[in-house]
Each structure stands twice: as structure tokens, then as C-alpha cells.
C-alpha positions as CSV (number, residue, x, y, z in Angstrom):
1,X,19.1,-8.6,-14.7
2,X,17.0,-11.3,-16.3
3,X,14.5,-13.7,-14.3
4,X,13.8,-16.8,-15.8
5,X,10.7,-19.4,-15.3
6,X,11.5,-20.7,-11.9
7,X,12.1,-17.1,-10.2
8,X,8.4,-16.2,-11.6
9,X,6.7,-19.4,-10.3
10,X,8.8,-19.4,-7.0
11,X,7.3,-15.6,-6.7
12,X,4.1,-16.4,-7.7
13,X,4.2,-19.1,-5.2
14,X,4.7,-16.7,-2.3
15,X,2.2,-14.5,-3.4
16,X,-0.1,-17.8,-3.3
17,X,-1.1,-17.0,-7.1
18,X,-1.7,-20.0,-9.7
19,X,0.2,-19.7,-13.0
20,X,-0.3,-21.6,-16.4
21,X,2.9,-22.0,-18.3
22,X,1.5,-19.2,-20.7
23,X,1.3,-16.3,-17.9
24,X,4.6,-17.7,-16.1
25,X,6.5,-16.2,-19.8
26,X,4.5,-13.1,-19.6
27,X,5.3,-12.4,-16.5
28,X,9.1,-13.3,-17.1
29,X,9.1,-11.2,-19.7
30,X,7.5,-8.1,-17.8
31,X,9.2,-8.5,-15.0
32,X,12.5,-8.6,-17.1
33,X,11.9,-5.8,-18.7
34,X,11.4,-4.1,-15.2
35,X,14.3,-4.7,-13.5
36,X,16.2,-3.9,-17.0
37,X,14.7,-0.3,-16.2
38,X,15.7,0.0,-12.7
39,X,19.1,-0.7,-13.7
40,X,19.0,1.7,-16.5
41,X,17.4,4.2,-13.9
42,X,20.5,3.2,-11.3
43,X,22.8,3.8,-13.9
44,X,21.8,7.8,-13.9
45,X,24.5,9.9,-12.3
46,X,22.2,11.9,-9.3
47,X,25.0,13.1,-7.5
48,X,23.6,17.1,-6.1
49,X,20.1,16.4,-7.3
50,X,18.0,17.1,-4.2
51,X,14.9,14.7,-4.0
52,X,11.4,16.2,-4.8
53,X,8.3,15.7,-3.2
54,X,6.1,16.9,-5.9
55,X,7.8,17.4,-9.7
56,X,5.5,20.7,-10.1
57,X,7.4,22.9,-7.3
58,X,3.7,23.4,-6.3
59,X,2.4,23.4,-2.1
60,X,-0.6,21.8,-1.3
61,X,-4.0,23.6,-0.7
62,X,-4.8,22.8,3.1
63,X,-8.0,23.7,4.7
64,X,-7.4,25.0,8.4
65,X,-8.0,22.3,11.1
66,X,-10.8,23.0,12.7
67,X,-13.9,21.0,14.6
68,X,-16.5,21.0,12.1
69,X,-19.3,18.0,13.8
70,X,-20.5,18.3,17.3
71,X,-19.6,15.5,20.0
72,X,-22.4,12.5,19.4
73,X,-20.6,10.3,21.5
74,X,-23.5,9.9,23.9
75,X,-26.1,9.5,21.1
76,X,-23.9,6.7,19.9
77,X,-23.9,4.6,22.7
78,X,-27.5,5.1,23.4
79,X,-27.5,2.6,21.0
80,X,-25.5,0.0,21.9
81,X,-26.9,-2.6,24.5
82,X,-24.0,-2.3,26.8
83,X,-21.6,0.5,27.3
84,X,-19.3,1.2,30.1
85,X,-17.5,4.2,31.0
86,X,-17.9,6.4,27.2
87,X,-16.7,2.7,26.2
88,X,-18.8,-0.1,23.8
89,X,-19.3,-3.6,25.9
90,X,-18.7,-6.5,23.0
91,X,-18.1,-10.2,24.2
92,X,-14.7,-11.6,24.9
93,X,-13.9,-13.8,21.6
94,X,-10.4,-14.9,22.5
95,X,-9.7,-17.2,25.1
């Protein structure tokens, strides 16, 4: 799949992003090149091939879940000029 001029400045466009005629080719050409390696990817025959989260067969190092800070709740909201309930008082700003 190619993309020509018009496809990169109607993209660039949406992404709000201002192009000179110089980075609208080399971004055609990038993006060509791409998509011309997702359909080469696509083309692969995957048929019985489970999906992988992590290439090195490897599990992840996890630390155990445990409460490591005390509760500073209250210290917190010693601070604040209003509070209400355990809760910070701000002023309404939407109508």
C-alpha cells in the first residue's frame, strides 16, 4: 500500500501539524515504507503460533504487596484551608 501527498497532508491535518512540501515527501515516503512492512508482516503464515507476552520466556520479578507508608491523611488536610468529611473543599468552577 502506497500513500501519496494528499493522504500525508489530510493526516497531518488531523493531527493539527503544519507541513512544508519537503516533510509532506518524507513523510510519504516513511509512511510508505511502513505499511509496505505491515503487509509483508500480514503476509507471514501464523497459523498454531501462540502469542507471547515477553520474547525471553522470562516472569517478572514482583515485590510482595505490602503497606510500606503510614496513613498521613490527617496531616494532609491540616493543611488545606477547608476540608470536609477526610475530603479537600475547592470552589465550584463549573456552572
Amino acid at each position: 500500500m502506497s500513500i501519496d501527498k494528499q493522504d500525508v497532508q489530510k493526516i497531518a491535518h488531523l493531527a493539527r501539524l503544519a507541513l512544508t512540501e519537503a516533510d509532506a515527501e518524507q513523510y510519504q515516503q516513511s509512511l510508505s515504507s511502513v505499511l509496505s512492512l505491515v503487509e509483508q508482516m500480514q503476509s507471514v503464515n501464523t497459523d498454531g503460533i501462540e502469542p507471547l507476552s515477553n520474547p525471553l520466556e522470562m516472569t517478572q520479578r514482583l515485590r510482595d504487596d505490602v503497606v510500606t507508608e503510614d496513613n498521613r491523611r490527617d496531616d494532609f488536610l491540616a493543611n488545606a484551608p477547608q476540608t470536609e468529611a477526610g475530603l479537600f473543599l475547592v470552589p465550584k468552577v463549573i456552572d
